[in-house]
C-alpha positions as CSV (number, residue, x, y, z in Angstrom):
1,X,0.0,0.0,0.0
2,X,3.0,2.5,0.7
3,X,4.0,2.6,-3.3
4,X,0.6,3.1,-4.1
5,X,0.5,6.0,-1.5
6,X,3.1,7.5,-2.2
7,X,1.9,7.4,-6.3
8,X,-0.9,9.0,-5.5
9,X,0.5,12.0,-3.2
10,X,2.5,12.5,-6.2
11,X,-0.3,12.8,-8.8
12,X,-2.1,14.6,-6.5
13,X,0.4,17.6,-6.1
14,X,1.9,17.2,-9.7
15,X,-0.1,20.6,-11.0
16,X,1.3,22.5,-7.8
17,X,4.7,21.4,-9.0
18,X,3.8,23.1,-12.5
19,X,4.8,21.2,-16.0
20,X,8.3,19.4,-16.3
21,X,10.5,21.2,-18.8
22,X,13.4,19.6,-19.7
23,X,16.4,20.9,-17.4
24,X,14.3,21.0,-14.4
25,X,14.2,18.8,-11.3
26,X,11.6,17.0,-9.8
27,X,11.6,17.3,-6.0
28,X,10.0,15.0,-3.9
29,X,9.9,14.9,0.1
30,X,9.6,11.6,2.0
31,X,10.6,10.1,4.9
32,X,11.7,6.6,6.0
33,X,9.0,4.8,7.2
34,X,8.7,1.3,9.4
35,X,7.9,-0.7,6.1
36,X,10.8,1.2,4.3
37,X,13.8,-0.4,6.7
38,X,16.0,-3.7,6.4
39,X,17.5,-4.9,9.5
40,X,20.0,-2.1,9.9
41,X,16.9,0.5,10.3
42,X,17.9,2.3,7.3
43,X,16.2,2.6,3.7
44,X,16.7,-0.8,2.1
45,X,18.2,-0.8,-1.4
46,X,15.2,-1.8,-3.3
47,X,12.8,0.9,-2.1
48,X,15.8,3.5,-3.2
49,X,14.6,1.5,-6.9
50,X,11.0,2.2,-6.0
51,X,11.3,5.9,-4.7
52,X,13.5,6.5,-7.9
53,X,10.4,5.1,-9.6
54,X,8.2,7.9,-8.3
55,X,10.9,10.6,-9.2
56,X,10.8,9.6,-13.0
57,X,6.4,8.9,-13.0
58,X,6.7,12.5,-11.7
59,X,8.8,14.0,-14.9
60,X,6.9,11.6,-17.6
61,X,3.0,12.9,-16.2
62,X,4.2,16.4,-15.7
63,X,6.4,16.3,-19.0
64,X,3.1,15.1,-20.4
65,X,4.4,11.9,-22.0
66,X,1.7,9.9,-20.2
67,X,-0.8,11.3,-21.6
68,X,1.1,11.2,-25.4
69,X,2.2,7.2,-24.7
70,X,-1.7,6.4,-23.7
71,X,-2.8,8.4,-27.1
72,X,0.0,6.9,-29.4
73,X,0.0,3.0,-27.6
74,X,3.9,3.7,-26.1
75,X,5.3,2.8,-22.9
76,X,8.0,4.1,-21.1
77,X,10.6,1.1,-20.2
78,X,13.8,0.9,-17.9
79,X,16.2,-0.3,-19.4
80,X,18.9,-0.5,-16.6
81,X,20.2,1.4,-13.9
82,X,23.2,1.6,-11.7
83,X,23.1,2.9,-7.6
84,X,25.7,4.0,-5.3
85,X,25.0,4.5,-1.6
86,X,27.5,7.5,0.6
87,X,25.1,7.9,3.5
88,X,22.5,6.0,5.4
89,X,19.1,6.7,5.7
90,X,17.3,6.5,8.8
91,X,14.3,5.3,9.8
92,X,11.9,8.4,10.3
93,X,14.6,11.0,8.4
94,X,13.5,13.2,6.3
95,X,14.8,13.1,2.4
96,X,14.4,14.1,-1.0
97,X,14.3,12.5,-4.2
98,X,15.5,15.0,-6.7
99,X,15.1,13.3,-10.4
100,X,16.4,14.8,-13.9
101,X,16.8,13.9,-17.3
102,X,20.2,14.6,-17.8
103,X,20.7,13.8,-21.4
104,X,19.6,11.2,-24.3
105,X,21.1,9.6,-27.7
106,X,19.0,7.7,-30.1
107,X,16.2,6.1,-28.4
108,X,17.7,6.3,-25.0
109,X,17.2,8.8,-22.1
110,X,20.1,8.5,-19.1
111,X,18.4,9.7,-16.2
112,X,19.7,10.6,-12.5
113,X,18.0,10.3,-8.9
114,X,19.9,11.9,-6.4
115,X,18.3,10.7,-3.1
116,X,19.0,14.2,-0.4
117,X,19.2,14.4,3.4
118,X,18.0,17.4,5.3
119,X,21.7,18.6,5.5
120,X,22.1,18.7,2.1
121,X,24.4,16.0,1.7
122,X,23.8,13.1,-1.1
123,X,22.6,9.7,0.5
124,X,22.6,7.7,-2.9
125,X,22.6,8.6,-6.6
126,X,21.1,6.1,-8.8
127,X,21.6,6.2,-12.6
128,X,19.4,5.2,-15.4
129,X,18.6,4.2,-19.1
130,X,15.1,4.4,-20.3
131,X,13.1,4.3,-23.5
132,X,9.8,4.6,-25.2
133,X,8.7,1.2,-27.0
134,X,5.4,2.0,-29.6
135,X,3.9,-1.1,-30.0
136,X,2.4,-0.5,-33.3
137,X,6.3,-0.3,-35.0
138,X,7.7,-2.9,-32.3
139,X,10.6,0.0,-32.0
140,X,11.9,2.1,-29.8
141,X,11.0,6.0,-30.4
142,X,14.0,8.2,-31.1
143,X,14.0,11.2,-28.0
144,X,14.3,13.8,-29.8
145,X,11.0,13.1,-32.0
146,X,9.7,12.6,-28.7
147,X,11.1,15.4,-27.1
148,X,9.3,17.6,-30.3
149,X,6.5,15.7,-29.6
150,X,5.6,17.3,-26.2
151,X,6.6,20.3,-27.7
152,X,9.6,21.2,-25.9
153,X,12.8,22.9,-28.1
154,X,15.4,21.1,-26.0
155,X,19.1,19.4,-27.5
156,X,20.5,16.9,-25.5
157,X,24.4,17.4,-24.3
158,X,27.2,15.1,-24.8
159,X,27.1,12.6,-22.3
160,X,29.8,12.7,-19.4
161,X,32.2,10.3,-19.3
162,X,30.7,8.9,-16.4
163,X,27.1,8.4,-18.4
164,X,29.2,7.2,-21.3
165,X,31.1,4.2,-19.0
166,X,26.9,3.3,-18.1
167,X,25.4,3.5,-21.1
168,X,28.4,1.4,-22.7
169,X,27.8,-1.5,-19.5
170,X,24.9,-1.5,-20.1
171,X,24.7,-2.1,-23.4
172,X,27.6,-5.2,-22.5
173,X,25.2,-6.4,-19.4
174,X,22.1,-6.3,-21.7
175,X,23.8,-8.3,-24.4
176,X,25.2,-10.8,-22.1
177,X,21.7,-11.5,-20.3
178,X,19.8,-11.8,-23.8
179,X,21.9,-14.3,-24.9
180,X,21.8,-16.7,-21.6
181,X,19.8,-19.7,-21.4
C-alpha cells in the first residue's frame, strides 16, 4: 500500500509542482518509514529502486508523455540502472528525491535520482537508461522526436564520461543476459 501512497501524493500535487521542462528537477519529500527499513533500520536498497520510480512517474506525467504514450500506444521502459550508496538513511529522516533527465542519444534517455538528506548532503545517486517502446512499430521512439512531440525545443548534451562508462555497461550487461539460457 506505501508505493501506491506515495503514487498517488505525487499525482495529487503534480499541478502545484507546475509542468516538467526539460532541465528541471523533480523534487519529492519523504521520509523513511517502518515498512521502508531492512535490519539495519535504514532505507533498504530496493525501495531507493522504488522511490526512484516515483521521481521519473513524476517527470513523464508532468512532462506530459503519459498522456502522449496512452494516445499513441507507447510505454516508457527501464532499461537498466546503476546505484551508489555514501550515507545512510534513517528510519523516520526526512529526504528528497531530486530526479532529472540529464541527457539522451537515439532512443535512450540517461536519467539521474539523487536521493538528499535534510543537511544537504547526497545519501545515494542512482543512474538510469530508459526508452519509449510503440507497440504499433515494435521499436523504440528516437527522444528527440519525442522530445518535439511534447513540444519542448530542447538538445541533449554530450554525455559525461561517467554516463558514457553506463550506457556502454549497459549495453555489454544487456547483451550478455539476452543471450543466456
Amino acid at each position: 500500500m506505501y508505493v501506491w501512497g506515495r503514487l498517488a501524493r505525487m499525482m495529487l500535487t503534480a499541478k502545484s509542482r507546475g509542468r516538467y521542462h526539460m532541465g528541471d528537477e523533480s523534487r519529492l519529500s519523504f521520509r523513511c518509514l517502518p515498512t521502508d527499513i531492512d535490519s539495519n533500520l535504514h532505507l533498504n536498497n530496493a525501495r531507493y529502486m522504488m522511490l526512484a520510480d516515483v521521481g521519473r512517474i513524476d517527470i513523464f506525467y508532468r512532462a506530459g508523455l503519459i498522456a502522449l504514450a496512452r494516445k499513441n500506444r507507447w510505454a516508457p521502459m527501464m532499461g537498466g540502472l546503476q546505484a551508489v550508496y555514501a550515507r545512510e538513511i534513517k528510519l523516520w529522516k526526512r529526504f528528497e528525491v531530486v530526479s532529472t533527465v540529464e541527457t539522451w542519444e537515439d532512443t535512450q534517455v540517461i536519467g539521474r535520482h539523487r536521493f538528499v538528506l535534510e543537511d544537504g548532503r547526497t545519501a545515494a545517486l542512482v543512474m538510469t537508461t530508459a526508452g519509449v517502446y510503440d507497440f504499433r512499430s515494435r521499436a523504440f521512439i528516437k527522444i528527440d522526436d519525442l522530445v518535439s512531440q511534447l513540444g519542448a525545443d530542447a538538445k541533449p548534451r554530450p554525455p559525461s564520461d561517467e554516463e558514457r562508462i553506463f550506457m556502454n555497461s549497459h549495453t555489454g550487461l544487456r547483451a550478455l543476459a539476452k543471450n543466456m539460457k
